[in-house]
HTML snippet that shows the backbone in 3Dmol.js (N, CA, C, O; Angstrom):
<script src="https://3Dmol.org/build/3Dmol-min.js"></script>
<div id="view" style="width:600px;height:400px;position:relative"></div>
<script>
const pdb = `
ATOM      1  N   UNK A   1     116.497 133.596  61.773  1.00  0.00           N
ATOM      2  CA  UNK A   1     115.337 133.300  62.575  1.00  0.00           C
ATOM      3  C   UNK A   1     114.192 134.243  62.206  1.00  0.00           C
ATOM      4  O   UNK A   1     113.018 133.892  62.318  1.00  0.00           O
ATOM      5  N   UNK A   2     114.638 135.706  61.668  1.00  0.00           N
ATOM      6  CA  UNK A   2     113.281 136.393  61.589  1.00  0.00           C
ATOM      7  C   UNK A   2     112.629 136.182  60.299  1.00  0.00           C
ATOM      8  O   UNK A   2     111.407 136.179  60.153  1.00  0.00           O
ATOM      9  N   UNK A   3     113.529 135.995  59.321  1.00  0.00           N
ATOM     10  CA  UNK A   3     112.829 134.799  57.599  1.00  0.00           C
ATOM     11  C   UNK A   3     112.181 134.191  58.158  1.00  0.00           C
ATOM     12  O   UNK A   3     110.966 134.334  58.291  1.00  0.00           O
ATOM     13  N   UNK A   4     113.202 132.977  58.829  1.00  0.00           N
ATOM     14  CA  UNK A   4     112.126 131.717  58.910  1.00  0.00           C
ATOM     15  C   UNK A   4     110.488 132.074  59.670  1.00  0.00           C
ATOM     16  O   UNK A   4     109.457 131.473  59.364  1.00  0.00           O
ATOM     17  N   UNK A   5     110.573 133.057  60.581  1.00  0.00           N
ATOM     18  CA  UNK A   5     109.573 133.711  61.294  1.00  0.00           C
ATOM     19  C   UNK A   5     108.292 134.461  60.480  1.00  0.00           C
ATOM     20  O   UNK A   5     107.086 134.535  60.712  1.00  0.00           O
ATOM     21  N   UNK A   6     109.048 134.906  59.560  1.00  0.00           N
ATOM     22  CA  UNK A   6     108.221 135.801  58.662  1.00  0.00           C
ATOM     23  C   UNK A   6     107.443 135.289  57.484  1.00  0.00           C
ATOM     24  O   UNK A   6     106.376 135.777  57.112  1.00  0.00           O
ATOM     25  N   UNK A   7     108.033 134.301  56.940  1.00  0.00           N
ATOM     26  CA  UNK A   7     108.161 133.139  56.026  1.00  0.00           C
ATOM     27  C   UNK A   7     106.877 132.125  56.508  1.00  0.00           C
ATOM     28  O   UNK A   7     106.017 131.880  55.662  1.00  0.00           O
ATOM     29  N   UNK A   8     106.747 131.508  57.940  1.00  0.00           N
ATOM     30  CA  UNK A   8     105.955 130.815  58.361  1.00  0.00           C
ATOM     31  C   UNK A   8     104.221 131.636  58.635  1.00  0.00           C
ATOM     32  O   UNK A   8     103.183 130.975  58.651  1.00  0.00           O
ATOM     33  N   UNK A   9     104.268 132.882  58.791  1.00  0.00           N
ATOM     34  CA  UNK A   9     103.132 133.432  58.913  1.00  0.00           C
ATOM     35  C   UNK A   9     102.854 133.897  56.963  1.00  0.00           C
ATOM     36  O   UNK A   9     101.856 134.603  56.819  1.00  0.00           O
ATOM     37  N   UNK A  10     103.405 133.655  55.990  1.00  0.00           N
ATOM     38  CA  UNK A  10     103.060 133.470  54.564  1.00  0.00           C
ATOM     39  C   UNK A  10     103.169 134.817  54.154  1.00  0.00           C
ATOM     40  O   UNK A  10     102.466 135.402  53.330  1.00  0.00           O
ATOM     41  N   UNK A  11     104.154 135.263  54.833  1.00  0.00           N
ATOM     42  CA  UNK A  11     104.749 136.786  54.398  1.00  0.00           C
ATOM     43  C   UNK A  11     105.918 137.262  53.269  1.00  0.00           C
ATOM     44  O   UNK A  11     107.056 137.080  53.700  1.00  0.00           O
ATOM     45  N   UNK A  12     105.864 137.761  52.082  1.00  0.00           N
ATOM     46  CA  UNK A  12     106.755 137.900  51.224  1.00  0.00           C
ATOM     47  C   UNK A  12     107.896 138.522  52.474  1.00  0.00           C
ATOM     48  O   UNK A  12     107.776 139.256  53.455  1.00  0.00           O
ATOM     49  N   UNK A  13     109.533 137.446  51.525  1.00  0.00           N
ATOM     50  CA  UNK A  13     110.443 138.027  52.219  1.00  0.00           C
ATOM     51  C   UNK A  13     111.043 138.781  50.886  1.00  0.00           C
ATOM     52  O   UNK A  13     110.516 138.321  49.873  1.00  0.00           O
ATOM     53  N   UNK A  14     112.050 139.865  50.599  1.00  0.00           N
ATOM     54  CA  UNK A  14     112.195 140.869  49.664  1.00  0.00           C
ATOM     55  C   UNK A  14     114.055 140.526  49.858  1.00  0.00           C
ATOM     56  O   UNK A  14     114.840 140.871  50.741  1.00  0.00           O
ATOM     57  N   UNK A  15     114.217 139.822  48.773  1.00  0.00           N
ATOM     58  CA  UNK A  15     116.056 140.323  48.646  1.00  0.00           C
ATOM     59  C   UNK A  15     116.585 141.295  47.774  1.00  0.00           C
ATOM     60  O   UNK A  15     115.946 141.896  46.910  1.00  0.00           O
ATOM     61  N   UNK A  16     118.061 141.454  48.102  1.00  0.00           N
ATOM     62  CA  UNK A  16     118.688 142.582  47.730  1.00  0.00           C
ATOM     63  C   UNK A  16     120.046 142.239  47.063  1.00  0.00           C
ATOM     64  O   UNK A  16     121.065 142.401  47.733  1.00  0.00           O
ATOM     65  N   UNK A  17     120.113 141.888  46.099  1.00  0.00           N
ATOM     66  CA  UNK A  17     121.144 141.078  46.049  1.00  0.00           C
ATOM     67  C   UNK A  17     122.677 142.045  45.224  1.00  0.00           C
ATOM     68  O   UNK A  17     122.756 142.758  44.224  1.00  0.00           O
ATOM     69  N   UNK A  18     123.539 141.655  46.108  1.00  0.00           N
ATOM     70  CA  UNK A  18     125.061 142.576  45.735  1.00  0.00           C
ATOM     71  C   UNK A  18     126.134 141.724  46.068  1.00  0.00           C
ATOM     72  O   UNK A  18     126.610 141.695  47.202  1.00  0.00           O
ATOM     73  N   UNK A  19     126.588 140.945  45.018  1.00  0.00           N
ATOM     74  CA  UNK A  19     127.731 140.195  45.440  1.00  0.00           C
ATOM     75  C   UNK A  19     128.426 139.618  44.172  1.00  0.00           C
ATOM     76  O   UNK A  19     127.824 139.084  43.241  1.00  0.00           O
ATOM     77  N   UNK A  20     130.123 139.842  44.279  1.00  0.00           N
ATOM     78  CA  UNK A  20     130.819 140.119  43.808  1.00  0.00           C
ATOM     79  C   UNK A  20     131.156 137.932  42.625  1.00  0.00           C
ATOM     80  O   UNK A  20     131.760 137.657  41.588  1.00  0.00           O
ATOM     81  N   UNK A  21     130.484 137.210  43.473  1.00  0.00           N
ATOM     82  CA  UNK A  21     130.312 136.140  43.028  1.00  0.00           C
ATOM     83  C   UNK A  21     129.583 135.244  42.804  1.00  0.00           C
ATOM     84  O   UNK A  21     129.872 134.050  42.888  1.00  0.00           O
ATOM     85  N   UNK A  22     127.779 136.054  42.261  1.00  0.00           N
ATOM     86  CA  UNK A  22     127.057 135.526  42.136  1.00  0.00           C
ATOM     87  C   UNK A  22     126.773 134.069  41.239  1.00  0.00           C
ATOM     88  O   UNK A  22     126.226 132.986  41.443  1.00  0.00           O
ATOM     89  N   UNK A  23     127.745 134.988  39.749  1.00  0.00           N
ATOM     90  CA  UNK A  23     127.804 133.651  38.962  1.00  0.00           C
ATOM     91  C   UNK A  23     128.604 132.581  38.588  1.00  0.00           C
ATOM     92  O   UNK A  23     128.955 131.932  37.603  1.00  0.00           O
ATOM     93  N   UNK A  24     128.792 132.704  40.202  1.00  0.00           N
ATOM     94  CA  UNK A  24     130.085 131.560  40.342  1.00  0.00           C
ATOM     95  C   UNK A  24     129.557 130.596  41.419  1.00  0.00           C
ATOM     96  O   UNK A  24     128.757 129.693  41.178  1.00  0.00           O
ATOM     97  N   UNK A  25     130.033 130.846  42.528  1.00  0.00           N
ATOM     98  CA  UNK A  25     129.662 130.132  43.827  1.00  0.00           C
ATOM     99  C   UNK A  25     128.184 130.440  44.254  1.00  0.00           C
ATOM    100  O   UNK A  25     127.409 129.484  44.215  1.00  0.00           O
ATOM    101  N   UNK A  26     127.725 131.591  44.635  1.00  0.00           N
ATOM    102  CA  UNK A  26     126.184 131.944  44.646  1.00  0.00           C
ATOM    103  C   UNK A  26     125.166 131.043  43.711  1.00  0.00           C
ATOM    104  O   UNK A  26     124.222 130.349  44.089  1.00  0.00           O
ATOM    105  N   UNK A  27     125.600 131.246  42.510  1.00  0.00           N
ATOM    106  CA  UNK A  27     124.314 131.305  41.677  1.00  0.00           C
ATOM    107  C   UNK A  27     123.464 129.857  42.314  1.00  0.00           C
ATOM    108  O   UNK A  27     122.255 129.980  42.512  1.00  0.00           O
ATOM    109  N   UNK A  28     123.998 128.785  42.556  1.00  0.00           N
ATOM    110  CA  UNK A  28     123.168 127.673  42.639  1.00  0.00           C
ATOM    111  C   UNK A  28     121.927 127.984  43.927  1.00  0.00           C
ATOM    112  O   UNK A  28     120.747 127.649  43.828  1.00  0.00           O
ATOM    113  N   UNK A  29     122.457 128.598  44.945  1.00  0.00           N
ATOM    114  CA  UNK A  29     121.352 129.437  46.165  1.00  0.00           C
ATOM    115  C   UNK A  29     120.793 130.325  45.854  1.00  0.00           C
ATOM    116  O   UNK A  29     119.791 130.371  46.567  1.00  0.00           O
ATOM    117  N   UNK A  30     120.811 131.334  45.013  1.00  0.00           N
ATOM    118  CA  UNK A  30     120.248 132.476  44.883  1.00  0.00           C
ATOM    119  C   UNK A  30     119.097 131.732  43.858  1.00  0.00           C
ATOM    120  O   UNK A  30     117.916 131.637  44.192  1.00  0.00           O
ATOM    121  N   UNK A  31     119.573 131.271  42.689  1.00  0.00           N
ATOM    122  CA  UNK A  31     118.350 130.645  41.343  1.00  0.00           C
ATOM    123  C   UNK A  31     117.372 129.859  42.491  1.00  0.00           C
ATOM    124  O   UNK A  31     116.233 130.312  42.601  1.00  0.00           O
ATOM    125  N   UNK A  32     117.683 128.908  43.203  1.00  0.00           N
ATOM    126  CA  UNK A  32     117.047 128.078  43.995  1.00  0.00           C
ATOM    127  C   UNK A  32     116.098 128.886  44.679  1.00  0.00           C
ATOM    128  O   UNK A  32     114.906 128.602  44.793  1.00  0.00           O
ATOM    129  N   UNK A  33     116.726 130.024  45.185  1.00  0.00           N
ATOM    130  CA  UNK A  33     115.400 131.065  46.461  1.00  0.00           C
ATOM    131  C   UNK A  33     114.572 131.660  45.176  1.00  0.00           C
ATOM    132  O   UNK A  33     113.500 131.057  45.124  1.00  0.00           O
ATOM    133  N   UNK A  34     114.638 132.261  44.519  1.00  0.00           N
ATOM    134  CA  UNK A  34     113.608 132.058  43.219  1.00  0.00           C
ATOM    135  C   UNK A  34     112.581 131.308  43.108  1.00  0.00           C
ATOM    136  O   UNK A  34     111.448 131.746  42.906  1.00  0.00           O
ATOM    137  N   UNK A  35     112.988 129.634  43.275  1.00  0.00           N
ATOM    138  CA  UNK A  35     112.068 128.824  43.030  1.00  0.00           C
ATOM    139  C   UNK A  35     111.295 128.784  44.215  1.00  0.00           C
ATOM    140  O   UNK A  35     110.248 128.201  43.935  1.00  0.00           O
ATOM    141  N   UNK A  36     111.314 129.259  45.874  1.00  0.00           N
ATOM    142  CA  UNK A  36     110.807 129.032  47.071  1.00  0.00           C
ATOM    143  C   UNK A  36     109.568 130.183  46.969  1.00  0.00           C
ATOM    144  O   UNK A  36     109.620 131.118  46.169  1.00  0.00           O
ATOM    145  N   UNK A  37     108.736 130.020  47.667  1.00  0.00           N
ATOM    146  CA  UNK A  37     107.073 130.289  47.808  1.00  0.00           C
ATOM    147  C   UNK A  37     107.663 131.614  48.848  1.00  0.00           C
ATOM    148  O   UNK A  37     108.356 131.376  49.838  1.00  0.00           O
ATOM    149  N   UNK A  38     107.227 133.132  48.401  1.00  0.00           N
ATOM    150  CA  UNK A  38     107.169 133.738  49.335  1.00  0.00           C
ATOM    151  C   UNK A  38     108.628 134.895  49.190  1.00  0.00           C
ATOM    152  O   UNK A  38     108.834 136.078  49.461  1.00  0.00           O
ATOM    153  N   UNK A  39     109.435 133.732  48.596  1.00  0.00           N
ATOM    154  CA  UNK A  39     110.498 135.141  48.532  1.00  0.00           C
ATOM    155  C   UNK A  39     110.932 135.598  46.829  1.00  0.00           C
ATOM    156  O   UNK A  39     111.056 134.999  45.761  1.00  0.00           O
ATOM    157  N   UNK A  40     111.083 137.217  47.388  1.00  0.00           N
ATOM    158  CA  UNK A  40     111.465 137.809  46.089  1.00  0.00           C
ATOM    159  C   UNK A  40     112.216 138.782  45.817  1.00  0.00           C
ATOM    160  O   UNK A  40     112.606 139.555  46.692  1.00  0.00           O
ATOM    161  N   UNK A  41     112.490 138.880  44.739  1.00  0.00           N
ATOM    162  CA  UNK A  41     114.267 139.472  44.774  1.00  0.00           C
ATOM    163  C   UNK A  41     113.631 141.137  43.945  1.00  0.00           C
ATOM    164  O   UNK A  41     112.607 141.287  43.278  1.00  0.00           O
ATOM    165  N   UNK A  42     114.617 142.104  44.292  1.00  0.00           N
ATOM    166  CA  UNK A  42     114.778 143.573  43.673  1.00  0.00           C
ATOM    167  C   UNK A  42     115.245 142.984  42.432  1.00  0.00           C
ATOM    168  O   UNK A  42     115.881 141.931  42.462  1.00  0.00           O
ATOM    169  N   UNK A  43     114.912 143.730  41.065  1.00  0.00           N
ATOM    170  CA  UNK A  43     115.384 143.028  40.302  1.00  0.00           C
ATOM    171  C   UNK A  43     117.359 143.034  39.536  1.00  0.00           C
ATOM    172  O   UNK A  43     117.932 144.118  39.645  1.00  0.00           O
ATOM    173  N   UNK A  44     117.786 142.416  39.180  1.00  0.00           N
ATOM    174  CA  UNK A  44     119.464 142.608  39.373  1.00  0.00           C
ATOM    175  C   UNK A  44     119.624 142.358  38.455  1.00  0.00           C
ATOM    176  O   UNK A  44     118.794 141.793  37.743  1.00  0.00           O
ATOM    177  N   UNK A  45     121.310 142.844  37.957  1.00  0.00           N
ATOM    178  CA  UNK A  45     121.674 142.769  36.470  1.00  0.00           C
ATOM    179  C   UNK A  45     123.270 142.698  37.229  1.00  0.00           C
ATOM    180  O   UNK A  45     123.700 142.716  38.382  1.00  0.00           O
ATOM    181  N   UNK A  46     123.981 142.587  35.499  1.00  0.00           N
ATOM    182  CA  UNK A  46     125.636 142.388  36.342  1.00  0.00           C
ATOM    183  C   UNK A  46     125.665 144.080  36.042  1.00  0.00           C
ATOM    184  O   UNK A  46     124.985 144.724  35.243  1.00  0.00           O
ATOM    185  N   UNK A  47     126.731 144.544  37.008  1.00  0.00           N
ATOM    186  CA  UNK A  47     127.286 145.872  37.346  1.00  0.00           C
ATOM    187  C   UNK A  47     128.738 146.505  36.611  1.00  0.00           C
ATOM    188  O   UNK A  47     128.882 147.726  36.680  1.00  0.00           O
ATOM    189  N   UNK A  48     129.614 145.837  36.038  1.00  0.00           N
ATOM    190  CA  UNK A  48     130.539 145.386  35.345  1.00  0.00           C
ATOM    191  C   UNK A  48     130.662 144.231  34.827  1.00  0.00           C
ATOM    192  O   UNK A  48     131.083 143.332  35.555  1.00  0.00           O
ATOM    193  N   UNK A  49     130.371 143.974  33.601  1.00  0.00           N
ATOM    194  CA  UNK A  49     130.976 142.468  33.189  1.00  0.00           C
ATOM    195  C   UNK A  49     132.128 142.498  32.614  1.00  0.00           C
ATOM    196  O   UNK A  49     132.537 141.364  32.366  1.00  0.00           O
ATOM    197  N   UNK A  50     132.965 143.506  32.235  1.00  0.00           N
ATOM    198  CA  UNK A  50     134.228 143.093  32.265  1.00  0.00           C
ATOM    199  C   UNK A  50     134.972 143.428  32.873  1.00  0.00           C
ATOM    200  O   UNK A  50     136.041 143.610  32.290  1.00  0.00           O
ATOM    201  N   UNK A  51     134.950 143.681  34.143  1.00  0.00           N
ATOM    202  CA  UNK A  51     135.753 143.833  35.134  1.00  0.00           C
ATOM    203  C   UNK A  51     135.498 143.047  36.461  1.00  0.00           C
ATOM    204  O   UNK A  51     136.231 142.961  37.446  1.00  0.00           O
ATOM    205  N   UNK A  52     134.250 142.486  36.231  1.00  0.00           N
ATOM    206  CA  UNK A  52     133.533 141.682  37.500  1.00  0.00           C
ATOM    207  C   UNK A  52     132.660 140.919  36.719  1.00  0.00           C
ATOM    208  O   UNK A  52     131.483 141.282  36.736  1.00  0.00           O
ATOM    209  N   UNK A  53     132.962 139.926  36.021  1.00  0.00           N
ATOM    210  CA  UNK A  53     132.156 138.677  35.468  1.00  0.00           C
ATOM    211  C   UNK A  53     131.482 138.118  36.405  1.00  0.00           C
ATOM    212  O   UNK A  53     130.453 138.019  35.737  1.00  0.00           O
ATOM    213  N   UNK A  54     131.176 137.633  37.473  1.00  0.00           N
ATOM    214  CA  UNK A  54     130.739 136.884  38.263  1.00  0.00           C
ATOM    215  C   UNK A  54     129.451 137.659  39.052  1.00  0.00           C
ATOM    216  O   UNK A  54     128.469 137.145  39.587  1.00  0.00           O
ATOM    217  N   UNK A  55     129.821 139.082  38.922  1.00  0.00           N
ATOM    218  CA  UNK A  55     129.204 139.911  39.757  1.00  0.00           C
ATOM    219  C   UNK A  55     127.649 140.727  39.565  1.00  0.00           C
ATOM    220  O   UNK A  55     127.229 141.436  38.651  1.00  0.00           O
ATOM    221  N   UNK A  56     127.033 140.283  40.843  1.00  0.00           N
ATOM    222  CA  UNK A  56     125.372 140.854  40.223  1.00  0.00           C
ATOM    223  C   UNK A  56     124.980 141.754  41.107  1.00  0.00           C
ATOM    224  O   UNK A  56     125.171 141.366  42.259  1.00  0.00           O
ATOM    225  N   UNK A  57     124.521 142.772  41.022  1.00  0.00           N
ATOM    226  CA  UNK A  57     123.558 143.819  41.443  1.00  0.00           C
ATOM    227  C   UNK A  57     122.419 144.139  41.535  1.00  0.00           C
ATOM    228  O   UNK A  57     121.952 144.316  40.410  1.00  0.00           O
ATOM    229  N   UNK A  58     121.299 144.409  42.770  1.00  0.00           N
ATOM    230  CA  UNK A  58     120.113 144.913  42.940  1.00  0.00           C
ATOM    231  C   UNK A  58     120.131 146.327  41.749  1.00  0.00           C
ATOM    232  O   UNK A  58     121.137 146.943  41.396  1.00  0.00           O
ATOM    233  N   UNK A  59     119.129 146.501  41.436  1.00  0.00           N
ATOM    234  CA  UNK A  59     118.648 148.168  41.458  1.00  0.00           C
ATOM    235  C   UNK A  59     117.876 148.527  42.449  1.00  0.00           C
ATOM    236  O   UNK A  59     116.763 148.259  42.900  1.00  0.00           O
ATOM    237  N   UNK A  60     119.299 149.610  42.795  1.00  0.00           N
ATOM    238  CA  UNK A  60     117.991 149.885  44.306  1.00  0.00           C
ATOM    239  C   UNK A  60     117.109 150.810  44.100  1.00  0.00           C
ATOM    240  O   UNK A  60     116.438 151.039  45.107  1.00  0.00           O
ATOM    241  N   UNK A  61     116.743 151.674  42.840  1.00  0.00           N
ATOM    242  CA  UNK A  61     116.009 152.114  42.826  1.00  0.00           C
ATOM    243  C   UNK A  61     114.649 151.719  42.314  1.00  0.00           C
ATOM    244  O   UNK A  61     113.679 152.448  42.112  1.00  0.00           O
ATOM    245  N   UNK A  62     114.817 149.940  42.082  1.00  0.00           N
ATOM    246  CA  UNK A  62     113.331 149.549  42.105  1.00  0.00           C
ATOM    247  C   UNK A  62     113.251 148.807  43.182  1.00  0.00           C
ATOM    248  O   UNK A  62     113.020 147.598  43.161  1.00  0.00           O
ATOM    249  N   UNK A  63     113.491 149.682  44.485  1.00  0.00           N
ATOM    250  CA  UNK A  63     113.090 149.155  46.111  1.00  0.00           C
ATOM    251  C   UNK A  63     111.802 149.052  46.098  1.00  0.00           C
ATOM    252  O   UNK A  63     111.143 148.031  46.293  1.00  0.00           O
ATOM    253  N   UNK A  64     111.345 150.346  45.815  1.00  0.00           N
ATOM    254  CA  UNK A  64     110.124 150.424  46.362  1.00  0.00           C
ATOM    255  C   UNK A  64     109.159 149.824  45.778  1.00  0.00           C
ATOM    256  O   UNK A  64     108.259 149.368  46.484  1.00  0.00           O
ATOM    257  N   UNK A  65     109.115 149.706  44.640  1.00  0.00           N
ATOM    258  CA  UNK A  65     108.168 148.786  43.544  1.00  0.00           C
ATOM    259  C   UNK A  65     108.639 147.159  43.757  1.00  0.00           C
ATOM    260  O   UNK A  65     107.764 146.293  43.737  1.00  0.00           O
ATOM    261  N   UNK A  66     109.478 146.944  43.878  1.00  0.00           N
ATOM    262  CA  UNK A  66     109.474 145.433  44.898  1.00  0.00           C
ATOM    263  C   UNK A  66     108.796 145.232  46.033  1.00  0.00           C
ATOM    264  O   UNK A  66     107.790 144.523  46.056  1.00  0.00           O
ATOM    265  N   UNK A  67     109.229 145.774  46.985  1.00  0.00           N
ATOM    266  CA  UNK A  67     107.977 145.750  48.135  1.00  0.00           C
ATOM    267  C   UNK A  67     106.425 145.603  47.847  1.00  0.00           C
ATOM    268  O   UNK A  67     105.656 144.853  48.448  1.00  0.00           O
ATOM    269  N   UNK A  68     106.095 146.528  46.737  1.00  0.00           N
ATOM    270  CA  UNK A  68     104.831 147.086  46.431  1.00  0.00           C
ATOM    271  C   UNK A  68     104.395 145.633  45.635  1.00  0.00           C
ATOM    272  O   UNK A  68     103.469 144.926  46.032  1.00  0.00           O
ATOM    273  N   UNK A  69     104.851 145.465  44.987  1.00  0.00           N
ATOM    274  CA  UNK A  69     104.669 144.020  44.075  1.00  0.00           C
ATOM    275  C   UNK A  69     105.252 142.779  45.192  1.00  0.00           C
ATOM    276  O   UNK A  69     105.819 142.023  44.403  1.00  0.00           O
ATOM    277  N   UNK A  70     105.349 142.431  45.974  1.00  0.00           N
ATOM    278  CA  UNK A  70     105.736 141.099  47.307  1.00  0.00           C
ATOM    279  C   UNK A  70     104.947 141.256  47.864  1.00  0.00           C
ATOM    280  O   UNK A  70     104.785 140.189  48.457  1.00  0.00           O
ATOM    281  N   UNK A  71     103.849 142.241  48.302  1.00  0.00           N
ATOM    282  CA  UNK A  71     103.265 142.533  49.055  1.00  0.00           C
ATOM    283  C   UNK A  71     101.202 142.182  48.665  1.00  0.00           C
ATOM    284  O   UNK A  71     100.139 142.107  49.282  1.00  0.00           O
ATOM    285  N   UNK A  72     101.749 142.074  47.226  1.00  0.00           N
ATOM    286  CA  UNK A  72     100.401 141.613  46.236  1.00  0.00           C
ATOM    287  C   UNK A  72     101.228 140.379  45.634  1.00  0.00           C
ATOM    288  O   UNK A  72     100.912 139.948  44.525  1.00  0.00           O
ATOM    289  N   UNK A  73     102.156 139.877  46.266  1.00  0.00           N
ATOM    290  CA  UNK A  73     102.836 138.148  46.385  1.00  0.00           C
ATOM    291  C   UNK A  73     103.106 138.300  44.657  1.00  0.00           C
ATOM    292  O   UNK A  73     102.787 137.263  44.075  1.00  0.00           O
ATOM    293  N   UNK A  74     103.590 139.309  43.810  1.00  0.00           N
ATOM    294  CA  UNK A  74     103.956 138.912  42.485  1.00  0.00           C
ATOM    295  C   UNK A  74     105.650 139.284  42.593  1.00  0.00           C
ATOM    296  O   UNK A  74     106.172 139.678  43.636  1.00  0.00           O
ATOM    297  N   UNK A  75     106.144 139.145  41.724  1.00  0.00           N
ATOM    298  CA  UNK A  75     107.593 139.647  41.406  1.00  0.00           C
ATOM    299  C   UNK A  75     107.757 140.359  40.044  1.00  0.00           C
ATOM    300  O   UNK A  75     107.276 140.161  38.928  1.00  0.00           O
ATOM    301  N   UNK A  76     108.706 141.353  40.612  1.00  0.00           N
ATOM    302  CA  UNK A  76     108.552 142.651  40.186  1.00  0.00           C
ATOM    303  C   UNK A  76     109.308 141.955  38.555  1.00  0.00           C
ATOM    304  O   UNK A  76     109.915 140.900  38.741  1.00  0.00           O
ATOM    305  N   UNK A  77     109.299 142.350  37.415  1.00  0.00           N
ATOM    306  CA  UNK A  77     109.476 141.772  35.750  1.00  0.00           C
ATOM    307  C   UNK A  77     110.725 142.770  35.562  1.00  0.00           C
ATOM    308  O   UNK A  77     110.959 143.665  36.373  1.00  0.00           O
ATOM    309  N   UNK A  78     111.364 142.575  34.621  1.00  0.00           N
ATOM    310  CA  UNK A  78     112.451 141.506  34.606  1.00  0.00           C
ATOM    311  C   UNK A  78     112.980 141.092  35.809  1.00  0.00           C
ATOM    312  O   UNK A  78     113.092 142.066  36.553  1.00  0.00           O
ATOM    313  N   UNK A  79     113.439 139.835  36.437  1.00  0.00           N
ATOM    314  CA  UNK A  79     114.383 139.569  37.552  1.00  0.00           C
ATOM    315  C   UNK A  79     115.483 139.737  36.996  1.00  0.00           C
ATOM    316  O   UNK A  79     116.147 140.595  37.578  1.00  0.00           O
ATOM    317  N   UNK A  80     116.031 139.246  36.024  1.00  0.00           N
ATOM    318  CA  UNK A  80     117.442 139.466  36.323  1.00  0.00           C
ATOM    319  C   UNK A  80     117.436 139.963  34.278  1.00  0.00           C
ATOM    320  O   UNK A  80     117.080 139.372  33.258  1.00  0.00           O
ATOM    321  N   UNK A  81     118.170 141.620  34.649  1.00  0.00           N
ATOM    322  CA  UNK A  81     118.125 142.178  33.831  1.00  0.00           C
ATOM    323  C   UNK A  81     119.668 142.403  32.912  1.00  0.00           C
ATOM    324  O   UNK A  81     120.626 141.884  33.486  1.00  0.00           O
ATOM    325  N   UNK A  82     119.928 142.955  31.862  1.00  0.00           N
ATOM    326  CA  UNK A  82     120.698 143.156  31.160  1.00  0.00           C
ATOM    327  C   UNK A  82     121.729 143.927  32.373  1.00  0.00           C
ATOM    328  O   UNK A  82     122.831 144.374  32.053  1.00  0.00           O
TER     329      UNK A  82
END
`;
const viewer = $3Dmol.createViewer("view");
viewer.addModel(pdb, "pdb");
viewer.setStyle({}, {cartoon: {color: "spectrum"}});
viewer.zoomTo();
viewer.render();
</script>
């Protein structure tokens, strides 16, 4: 409710993305919020690929430069990194 809330007044929403099965079951929702007006992702890479193939990770240490870039409605370059 507070997306959809935040979302309707034309406010960047900022994801964080950490999950162990992105490029499996996820990926078709996550690529899709990509394509939606308004939201934008920290940028992510896989964290292990051979021990967790499926699995993708934020860098959280480009938090703050995400915000900073959603906030001037761009997305922060590379999204989804090596």
């Amino acid at each position: 409710m507070a997306v959809k809330s935040h979302l309707r007044g034309s406010k960047p929403v900022v994801l964080n993305i950490a999950t162990n099965d992105a490029l499996a079951g996820s990926a078709k929702n996550i690529f899709a919020l990509m394509n939606y007006k308004n939201y934008y992702f920290v940028p992510i890479s896989q964290d292990d690929f051979s021990k967790k193939p499926f699995s993708l990770m934020s860098d959280f240490a480009k938090i703050p430069g995400s915000l900073t870039a959603a906030l001037a409605h761009t997305q922060l370059q590379p999204v989804l990194g090596a």
